[in-house]
C-alpha positions in Angstrom: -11.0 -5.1 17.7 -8.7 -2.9 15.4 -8.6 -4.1 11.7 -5.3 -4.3 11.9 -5.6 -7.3 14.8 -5.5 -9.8 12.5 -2.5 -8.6 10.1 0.0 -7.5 12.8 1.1 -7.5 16.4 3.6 -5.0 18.0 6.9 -8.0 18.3 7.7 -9.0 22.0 11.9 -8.2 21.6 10.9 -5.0 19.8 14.1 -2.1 20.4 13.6 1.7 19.5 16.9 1.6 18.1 16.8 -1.3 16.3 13.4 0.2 14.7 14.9 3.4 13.9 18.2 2.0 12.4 16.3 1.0 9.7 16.1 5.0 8.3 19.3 4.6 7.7 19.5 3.8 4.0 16.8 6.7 3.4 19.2 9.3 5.6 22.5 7.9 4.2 22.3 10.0 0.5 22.3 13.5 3.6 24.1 12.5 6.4 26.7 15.1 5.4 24.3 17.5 5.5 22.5 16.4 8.8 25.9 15.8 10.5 27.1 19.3 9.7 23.7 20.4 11.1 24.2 18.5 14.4 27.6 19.6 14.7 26.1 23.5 14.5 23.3 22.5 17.2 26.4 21.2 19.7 28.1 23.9 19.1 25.3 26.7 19.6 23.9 24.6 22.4 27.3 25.1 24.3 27.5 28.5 23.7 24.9 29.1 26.2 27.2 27.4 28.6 29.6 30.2 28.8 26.8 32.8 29.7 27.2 31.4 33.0 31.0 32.3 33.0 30.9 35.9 31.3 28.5 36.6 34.3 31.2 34.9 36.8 33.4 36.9 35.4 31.6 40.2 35.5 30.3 39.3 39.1 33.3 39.1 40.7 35.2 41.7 38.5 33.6 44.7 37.0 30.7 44.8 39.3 32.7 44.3 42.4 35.4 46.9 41.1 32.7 49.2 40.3 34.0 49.5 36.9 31.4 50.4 34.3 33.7 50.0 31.2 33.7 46.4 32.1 30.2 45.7 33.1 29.5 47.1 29.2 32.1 44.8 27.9 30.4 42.1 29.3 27.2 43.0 28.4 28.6 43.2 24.7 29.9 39.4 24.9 26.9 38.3 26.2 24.9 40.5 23.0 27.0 38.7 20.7 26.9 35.3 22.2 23.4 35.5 22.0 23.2 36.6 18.0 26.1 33.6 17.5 23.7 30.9 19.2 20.5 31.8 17.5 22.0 32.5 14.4 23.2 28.7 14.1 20.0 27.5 15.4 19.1 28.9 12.3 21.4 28.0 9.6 20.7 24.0 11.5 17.3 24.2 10.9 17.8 25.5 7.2 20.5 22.7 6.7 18.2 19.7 7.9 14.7 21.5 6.1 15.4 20.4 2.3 17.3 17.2 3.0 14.3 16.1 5.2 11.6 16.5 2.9 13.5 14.9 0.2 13.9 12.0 2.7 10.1 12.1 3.8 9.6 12.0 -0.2 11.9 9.4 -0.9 9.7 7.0 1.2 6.8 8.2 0.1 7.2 6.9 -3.7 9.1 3.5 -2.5 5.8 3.2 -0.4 3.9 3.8 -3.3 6.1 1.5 -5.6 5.5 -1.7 -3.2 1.8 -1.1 -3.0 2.0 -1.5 -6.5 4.0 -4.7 -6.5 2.5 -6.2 -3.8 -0.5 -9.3 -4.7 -3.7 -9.0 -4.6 -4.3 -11.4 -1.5 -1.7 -8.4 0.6 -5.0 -6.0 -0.4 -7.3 -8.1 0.3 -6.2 -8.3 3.9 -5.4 -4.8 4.6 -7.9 -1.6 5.4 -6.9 1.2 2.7 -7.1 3.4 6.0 -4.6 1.2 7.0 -2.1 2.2 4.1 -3.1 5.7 3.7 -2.0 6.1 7.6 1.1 5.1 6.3 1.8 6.9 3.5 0.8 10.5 5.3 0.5 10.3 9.1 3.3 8.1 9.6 5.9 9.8 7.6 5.2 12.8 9.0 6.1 11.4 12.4 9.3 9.8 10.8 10.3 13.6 9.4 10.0 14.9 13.0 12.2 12.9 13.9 14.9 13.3 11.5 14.3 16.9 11.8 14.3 17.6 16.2 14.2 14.4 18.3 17.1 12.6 16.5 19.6 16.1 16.7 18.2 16.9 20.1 18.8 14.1 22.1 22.9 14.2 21.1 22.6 18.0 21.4 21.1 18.1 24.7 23.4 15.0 25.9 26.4 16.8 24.9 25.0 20.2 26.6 24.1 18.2 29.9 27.2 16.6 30.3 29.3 19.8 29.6 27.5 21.1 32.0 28.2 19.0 34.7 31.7 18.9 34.3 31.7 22.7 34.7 29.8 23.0 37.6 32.0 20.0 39.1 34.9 22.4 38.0 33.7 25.1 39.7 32.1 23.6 42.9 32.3 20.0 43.2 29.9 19.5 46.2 27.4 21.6 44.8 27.8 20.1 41.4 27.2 16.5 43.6 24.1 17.7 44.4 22.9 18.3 41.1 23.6 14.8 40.5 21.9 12.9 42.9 18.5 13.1 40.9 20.0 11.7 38.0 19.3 7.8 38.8 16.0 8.3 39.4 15.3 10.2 36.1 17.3 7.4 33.8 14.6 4.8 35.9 11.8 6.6 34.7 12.7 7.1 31.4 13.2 3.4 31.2 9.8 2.7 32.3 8.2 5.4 30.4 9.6 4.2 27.1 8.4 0.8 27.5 4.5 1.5 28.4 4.7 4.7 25.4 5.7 2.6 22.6 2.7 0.3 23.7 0.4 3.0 23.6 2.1 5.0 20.9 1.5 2.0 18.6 -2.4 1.5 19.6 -2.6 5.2 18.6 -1.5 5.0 15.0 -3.5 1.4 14.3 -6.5 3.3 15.7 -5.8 6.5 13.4 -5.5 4.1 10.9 -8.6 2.4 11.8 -10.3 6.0 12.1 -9.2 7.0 8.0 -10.4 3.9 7.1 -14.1 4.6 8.2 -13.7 8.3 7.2 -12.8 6.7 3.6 -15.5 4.4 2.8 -18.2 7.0 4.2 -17.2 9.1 1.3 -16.7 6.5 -1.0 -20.0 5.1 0.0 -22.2 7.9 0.4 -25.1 6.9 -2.2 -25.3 4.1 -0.2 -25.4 5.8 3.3 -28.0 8.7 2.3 -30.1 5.9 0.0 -31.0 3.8 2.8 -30.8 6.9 5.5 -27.6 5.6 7.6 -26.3 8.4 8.5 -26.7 7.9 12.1 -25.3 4.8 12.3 -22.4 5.9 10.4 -22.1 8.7 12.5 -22.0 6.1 15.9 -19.4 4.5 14.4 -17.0 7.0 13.7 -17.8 8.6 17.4 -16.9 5.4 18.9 -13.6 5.1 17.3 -13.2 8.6 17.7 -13.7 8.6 21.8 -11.5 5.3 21.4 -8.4 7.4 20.0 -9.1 9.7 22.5 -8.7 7.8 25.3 -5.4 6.4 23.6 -4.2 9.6 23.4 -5.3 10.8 27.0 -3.2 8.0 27.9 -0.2 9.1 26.1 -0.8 12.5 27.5 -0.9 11.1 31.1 2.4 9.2 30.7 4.1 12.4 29.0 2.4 14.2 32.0 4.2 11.7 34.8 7.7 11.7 33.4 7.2 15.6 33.2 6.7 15.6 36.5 9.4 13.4 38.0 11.9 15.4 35.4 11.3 18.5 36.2 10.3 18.1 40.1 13.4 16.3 40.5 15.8 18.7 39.2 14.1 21.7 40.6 14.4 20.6 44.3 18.3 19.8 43.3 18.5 23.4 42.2 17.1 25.0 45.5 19.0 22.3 48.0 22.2 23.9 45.7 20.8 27.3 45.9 20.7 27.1 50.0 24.1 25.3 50.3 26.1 27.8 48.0 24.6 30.5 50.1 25.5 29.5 53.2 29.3 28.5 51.3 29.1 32.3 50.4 28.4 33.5 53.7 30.8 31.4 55.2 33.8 33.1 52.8 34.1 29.8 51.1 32.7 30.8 47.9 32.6 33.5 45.6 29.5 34.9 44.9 30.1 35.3 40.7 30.7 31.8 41.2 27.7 30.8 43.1 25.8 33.1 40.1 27.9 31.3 37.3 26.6 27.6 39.0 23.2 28.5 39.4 23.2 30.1 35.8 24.6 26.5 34.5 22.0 25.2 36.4 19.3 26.7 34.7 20.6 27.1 31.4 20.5 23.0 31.6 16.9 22.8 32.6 15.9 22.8 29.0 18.0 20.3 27.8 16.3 18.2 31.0 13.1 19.1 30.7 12.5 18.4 27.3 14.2 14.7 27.8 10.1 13.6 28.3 8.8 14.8 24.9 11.9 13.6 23.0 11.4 10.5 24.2 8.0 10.6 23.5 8.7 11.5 19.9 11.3 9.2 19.4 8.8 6.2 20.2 5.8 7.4 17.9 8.7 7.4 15.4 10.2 4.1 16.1 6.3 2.7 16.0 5.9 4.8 12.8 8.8 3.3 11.6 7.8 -0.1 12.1 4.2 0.0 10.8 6.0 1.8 7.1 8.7 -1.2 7.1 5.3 -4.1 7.8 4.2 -2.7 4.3 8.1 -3.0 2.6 8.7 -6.2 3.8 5.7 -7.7 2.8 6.5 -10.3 -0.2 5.7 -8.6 -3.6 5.1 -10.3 -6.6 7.9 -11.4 -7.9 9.4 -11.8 -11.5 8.9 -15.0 -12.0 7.0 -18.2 -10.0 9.0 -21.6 -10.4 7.1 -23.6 -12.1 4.7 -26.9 -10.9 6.5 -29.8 -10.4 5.9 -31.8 -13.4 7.8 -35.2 -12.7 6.0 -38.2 -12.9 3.2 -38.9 -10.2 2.8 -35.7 -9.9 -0.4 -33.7 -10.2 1.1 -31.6 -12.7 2.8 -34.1 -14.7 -0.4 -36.1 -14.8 -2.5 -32.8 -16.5 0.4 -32.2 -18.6 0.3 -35.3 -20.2 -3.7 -34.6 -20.6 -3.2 -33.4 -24.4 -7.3 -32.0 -24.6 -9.1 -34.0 -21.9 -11.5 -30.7 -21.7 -14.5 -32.9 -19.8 -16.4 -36.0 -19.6 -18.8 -35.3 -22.0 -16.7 -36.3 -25.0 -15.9 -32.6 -26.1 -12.3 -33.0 -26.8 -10.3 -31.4 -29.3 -11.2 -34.0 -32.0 -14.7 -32.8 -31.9 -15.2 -29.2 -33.9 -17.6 -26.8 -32.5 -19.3 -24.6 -34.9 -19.6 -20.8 -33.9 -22.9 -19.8 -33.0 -22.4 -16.2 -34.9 -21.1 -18.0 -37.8 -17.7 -16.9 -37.9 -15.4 -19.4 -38.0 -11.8 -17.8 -39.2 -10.7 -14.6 -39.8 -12.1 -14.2 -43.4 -14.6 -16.8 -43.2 -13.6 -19.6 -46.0 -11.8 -23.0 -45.9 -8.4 -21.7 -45.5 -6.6 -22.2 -42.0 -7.3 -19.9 -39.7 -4.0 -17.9 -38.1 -2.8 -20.5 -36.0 -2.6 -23.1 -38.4 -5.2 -24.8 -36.3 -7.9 -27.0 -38.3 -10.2 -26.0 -41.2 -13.0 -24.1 -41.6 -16.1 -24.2 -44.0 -18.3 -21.1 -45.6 -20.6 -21.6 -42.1 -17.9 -21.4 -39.9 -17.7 -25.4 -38.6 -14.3 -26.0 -38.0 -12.3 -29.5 -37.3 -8.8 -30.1 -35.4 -6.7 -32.6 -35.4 -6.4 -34.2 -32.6 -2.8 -35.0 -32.9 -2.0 -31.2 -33.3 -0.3 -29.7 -36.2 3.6 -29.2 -36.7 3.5 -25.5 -35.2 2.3 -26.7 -31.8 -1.2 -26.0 -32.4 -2.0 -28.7 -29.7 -0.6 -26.5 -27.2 -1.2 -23.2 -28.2 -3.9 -21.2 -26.9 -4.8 -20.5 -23.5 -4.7 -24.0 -21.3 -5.5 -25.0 -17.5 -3.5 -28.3 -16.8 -4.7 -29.8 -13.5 -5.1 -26.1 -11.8 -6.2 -26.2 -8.1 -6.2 -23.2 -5.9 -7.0 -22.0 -2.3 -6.6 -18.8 -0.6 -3.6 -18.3 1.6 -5.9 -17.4 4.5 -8.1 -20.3 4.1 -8.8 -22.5 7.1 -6.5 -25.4 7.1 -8.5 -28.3 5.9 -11.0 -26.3 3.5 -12.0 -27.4 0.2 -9.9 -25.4 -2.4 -11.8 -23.3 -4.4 -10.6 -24.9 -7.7 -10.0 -28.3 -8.0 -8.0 -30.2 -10.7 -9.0 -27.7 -13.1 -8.6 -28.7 -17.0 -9.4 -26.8 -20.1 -8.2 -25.7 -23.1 -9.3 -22.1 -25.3 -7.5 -22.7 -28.6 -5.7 -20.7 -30.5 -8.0 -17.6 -32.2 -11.6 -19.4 -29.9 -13.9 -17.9 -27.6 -14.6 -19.8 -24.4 -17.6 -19.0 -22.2 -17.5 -20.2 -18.2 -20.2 -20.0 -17.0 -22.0 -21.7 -13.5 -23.3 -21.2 -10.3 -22.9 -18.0 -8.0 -19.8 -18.4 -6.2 -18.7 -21.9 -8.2 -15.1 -19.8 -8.9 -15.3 -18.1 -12.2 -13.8 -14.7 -11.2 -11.3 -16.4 -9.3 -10.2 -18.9 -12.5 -9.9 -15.8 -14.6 -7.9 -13.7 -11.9 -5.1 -16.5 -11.9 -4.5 -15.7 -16.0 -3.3 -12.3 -15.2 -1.4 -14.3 -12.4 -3.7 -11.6 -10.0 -3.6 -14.9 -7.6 -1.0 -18.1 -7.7 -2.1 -21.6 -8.7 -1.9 -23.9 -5.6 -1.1 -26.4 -8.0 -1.3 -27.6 -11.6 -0.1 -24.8 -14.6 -1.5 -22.5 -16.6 -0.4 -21.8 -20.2 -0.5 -19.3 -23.0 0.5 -20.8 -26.5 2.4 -23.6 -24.6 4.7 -20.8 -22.7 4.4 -21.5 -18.5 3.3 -18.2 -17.2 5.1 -18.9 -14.2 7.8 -18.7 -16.5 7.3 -14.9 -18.0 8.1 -12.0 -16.2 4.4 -10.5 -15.3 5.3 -7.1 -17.2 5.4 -9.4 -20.6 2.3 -11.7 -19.2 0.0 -8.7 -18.7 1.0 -7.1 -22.0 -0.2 -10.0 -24.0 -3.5 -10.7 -21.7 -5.9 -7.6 -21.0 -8.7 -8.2 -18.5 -11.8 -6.4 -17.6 -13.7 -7.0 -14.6 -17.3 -7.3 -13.7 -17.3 -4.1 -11.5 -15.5 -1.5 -13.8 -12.8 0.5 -11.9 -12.0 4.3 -13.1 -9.6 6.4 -12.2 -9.7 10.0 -11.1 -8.6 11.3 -14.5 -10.4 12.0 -18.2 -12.4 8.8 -20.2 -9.1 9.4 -22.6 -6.9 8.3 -20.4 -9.0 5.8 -18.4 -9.6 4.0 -21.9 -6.0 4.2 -22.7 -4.1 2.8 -19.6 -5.1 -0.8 -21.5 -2.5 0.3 -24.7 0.6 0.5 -25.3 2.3 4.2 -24.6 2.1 4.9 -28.6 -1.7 4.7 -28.5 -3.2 7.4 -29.9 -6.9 8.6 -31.0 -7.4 6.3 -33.6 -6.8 3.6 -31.1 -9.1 5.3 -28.6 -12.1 5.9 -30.9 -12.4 2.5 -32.1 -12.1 1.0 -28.8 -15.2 3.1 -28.0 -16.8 2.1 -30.8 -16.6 -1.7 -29.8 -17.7 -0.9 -26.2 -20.2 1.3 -27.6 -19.0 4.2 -25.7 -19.9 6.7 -28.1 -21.2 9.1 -25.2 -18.0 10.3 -24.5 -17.8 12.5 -27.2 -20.7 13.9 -25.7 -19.5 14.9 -23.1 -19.0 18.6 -21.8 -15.4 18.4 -23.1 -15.4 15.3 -24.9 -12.9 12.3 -23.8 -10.7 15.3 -22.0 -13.9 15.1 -19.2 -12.6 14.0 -16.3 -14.9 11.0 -14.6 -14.3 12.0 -11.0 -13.3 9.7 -8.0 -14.3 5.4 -8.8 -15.9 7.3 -12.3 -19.1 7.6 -10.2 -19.7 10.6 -11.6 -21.1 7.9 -14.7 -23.8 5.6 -15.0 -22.8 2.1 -13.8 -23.7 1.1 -17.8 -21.2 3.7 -18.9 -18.3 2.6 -16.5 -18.9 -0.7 -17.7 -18.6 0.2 -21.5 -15.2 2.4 -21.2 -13.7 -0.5 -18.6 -14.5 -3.1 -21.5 -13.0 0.0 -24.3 -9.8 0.0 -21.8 -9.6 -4.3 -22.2 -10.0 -4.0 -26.1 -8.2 -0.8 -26.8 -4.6 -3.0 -27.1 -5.8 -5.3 -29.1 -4.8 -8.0 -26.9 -3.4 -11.6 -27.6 -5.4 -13.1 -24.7 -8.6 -11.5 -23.9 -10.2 -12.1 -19.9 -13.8 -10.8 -19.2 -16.0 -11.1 -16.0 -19.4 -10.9 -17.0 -18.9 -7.5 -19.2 -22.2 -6.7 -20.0 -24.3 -7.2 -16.9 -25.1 -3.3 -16.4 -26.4 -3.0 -20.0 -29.3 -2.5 -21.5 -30.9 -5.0 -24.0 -30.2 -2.6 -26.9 -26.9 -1.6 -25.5 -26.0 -5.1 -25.4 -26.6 -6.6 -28.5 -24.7 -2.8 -30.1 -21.8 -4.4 -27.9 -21.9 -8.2 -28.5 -22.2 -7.1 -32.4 -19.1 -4.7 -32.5 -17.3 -7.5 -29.9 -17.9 -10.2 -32.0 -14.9 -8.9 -34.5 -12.7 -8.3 -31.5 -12.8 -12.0 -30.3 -12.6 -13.2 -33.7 -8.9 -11.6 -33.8 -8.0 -13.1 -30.1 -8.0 -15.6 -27.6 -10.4 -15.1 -25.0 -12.2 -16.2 -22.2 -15.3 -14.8 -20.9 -17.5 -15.4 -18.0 -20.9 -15.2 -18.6 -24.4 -15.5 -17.6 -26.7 -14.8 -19.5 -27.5 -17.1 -22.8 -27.1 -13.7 -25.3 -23.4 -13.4 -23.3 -22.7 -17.0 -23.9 -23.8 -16.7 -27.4 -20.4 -14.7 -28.4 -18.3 -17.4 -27.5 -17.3 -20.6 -29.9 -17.4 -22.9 -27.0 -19.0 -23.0 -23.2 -17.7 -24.5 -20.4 -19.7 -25.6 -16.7 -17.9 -24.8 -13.5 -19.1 -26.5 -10.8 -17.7 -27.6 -7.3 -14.8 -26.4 -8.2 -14.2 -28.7 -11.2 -14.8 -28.1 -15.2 -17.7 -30.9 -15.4 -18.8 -30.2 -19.1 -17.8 -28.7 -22.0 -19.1 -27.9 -25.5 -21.4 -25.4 -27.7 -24.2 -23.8 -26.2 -27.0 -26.1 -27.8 -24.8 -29.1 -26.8 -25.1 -28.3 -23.1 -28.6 -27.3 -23.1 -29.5 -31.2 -24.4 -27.1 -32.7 -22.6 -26.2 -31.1 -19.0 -29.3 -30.3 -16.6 -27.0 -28.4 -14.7 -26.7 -25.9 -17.6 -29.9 -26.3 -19.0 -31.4 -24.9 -15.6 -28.4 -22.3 -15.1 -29.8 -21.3 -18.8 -32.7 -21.3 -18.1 -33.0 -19.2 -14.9 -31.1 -16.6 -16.9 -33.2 -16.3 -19.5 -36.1 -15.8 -16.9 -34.2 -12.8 -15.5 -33.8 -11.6 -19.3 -37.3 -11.3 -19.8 
């Protein structure tokens, strides 16, 4: 089955035209231009037309008159009739080449642009081979168009028709028997354009299908020469290879059959004529320049005939190219803004908004302080309020809130999950959601570790802060603002995230590091976002942080990825701070460089960190148990390890792998 099965089906009351229409707002900004070029095609396409007559004319004048001046005069029309119609052949195609490739262009980026926008659930569906198909192959087949199909079917309608009334002009039976295969022809082009675009369509998905293999070999080449798959690689990407070749034997067959009726057809037309005017000229009812004149017509339309079958043919992979761009631009993007949950009363989100700091059953509200386990409670470590206005703090670093809040809105500040539930859009109707009634609060200025089971839901909690995913239900908050609410260019400026398998791009460890801060960043910025991820071998390398990482950074260690994907989250000094397990590909000794430096970072933000190991945990003021799909406990690491047996042996297996 083609990956694309599942995404899209070719639409029952699908029309060419209707598909192609849909160029228009990309040809509109030069239509002047491609007008003007049609116009110049007509005109040279007609030219050929009167061939026919300056050899009528020379037929039954010079050359029956014996009269050599005139046979050279007509020789010298005909030499300049010929320079006239290739020279605007010419200036069309040198009218339509620029416009076109700005056109081409122009979708390219707008292509680009919505892949951007669109969610994360639109990627998670689609094959990259898939897009990539669509952003190269596809467009090219569009441009074709623009550029010879979609001027060549008016120019050779307007030539055949012209045609035909000038052989009618000049012989009416004759021209009538030209005519009769016409019915036939317009059948079978009917029926070829049907069963094409069918085929046409299975081509491109199967092309698609095709890059898609081609991209993760390469991506995943360790992989295939580590455990010596080659081969079966290899049988893969022959089968889907001899698949698109028997597509595309099929589309040659189908070209190959409407070739044959068009130009079969036509031909036997031609020699029925041929026999009929000669026996007309025998009998002294027909001039013989004019006989020469029709035939000429005759054959001077071939072309414009014959190539009716590849046209069409064109036309249809353009119409299906079309379609399979405009599948990716209509998809939904991420918009703006999300209305927000319904919080009326009796509603799931009203009830966890009125929830003021029900974090879990345990008792670990906000009433109940939990001192930070590297001793730090505030910024500078005394009695004095910490930033927020939030509580106390003593020389250790205990500190106390108040449970009714303070008059800034302490109680609502921070990061907060009121009544959260979510399930993927694809989920089977009836599943469990993923996260269920989900309520926590990370105050203002504290660390919050989540930790629990393999595949309890962490990484997908943390993807719906960045709003990566939708909440199904309840609402998410960042210092009492709805994130619904903010436009997602504001939301991801205040919360920087770094995931548990670090993504680099194929540019320098500079710029990696520094897509995370603002434009005005600079190298102080840089180096001391190095320095917290411990990322100090960049400046060892050959030319420093100018070295460029290669493809997915694999020319790196997957320890070093990690460090400059955590120096990108920090680099901004972020408001909000969102890690997925951040130090699972480090060392013990590179760990506890990075938990040391990291500890200063999260004692200037808001953060929330997945975690799994106890030394992970251990940098965050609080800890809270994901399991099922539902916060079940929450407080300080020692709290959990006495209380929760659930943690206690989550804990304790970790500390198993640590040793």
């Amino acid at each position: 089955m083609s990956t694309m099965d599942a995404v899209t089906t070719d639409p029952p009351d699908r029309s060419t035209v209707r598909s192609l229409l849909r160029l228009w707002p990309y040809v509109r900004p030069v239509r002047a231009r491609l007008f003007f070029a049609a116009f110049v095609a007509v005109v040279a396409s007609c030219l050929s037309l009167v061939f026919p007559l300056v050899l009528k004319w020379m037929v039954d004048g010079p050359i029956s008159d014996r009269d050599p001046a005139g046979v050279w005069l007509g020789a010298l029309w005909l030499l300049l009739l010929g320079i006239a119609e290739a020279g605007l052949f010419g200036l069309r195609r040198w009218l339509v080449a620029r416009p076109l490739a700005g056109v081409e262009a122009s979708m390219r980026a707008d292509l680009y642009r919505r892949l951007q926008r669109l969610p994360v659930a639109f990627h998670d569906r689609w094959a990259s081979g898939q897009l990539l198909s669509r952003g190269t192959t596809d467009l090219m087949l569009v441009r074709m168009f623009l550029a010879f199909p979609l001027t060549f079917l008016l120019v050779n309608s307007v030539t055949i028709l012209a045609g035909v009334a000038i052989m009618l002009v000049q012989q009416w039976s004759l021209g009538l028997v030209l005519l009769a295969p016409a019915l036939p022809v317009v059948i079978v082009c009917w029926l070829f354009e049907r069963r094409y675009s069918e085929v046409a369509r299975t081509a491109q998905d199967q092309v698609g299908d095709l890059t898609t293999v081609v991209e993760e070999s390469v991506l995943g080449i360790r992989i295939i020469k580590g455990f010596g798959r080659h081969r079966s690689q290899a049988r893969a990407f022959r089968e889907l290879s001899a698949t698109l070749r028997g597509t595309e034997l099929a589309k040659a067959r189908l070209l190959a059959s409407i070739w044959a009726v068009i130009v079969t057809l036509p031909e036997l037309a031609i020699g029925a004529a041929l026999v009929l005017g000669t026996v007309q000229v025998a009998d002294g009812d027909l001039s013989a320049g004019t006989l020469v004149a029709f035939l000429s017509t005759a054959l001077a339309l071939r072309w414009p005939v014959d190539s009716i079958g590849f046209l069409l043919a064109m036309s249809q992979e353009a119409a299906t190219a079309t379609e399979r761009y405009f599948e990716v631009m209509d998809a939904e993007p991420e918009s703006a803004h999300t209305p927000a949950q319904d919080t009326t009363p009796g509603t799931p989100g009203a009830e966890a908004a009125s929830i003021a700091g029900a974090l879990s059953a345990n008792g670990a509200g906000l009433a109940k302080g939990a001192g930070l386990a590297n001793g730090t409670g505030t910024a500078n470590g005394t009695g004095t309020a910490n930033r927020n206005g939030t509580g106390t703090a003593d020389r250790n670093g205990t500190r106390t809130a108040d449970r009714t809040g303070t008059a800034n809105g302490a109680e609502d500040g921070g990061l907060r999950f009121c009544g959260v539930g979510f399930r993927y859009p694809d989920a089977a109707v009836g599943a469990a959601p993923v996260l269920d009634r989900i309520d926590l609060h990370i105050r203002p200025g504290e660390s919050m570790a989540l930790v629990g089971a393999t595949g309890s839901g962490k990484t997908t909690l943390t993807a719906l802060v960045p709003r990566l995913h939708e909440v199904t239900s309840g609402r998410i908050t960042l210092d009492g603002r709805d994130i619904t609410a903010m436009p997602r260019e504001e939301l991801r400026a205040l919360v920087a995230v770094a995931f548990e398998e670090p993504t680099l791009f194929s540019a320098t460890v500079g710029e990696n590091v520094l897509m995370g801060a603002p434009d005005s960043a600079g190298r102080d910025e840089l180096d001391r976002a190095l320095a917290v991820a411990q990322a100090d071998f960049a400046h060892a390398l050959p030319q420093g942080t100018a070295t460029q990482v290669g493809e997915q950074g694999l020319s790196l260690s997957g320890g070093q990825r990690q460090r400059l994907a955590l120096a990108r989250a920090v680099v901004g000094r972020p408001r909000f701070l969102v890690l997925d397990d951040p130090l699972s590909a480090l060392d013990v000794h590179t760990e506890a460089a990075v938990e040391a430096a990291l500890r200063r970072v999260l004692a200037e933000t808001t953060a929330l960190i997945v975690a799994h190991r106890p030394s992970t945990v251990l940098l965050a003021d609080r800890v809270a148990l994901l399991s099922g799909g539902r916060i079940t406990a929450v407080g300080t690491h020692h709290e959990l390890l006495r209380t929760n047996a659930e943690y206690a042996h989550l804990m304790s297996g970790a500390e198993e792998d640590d040793r």
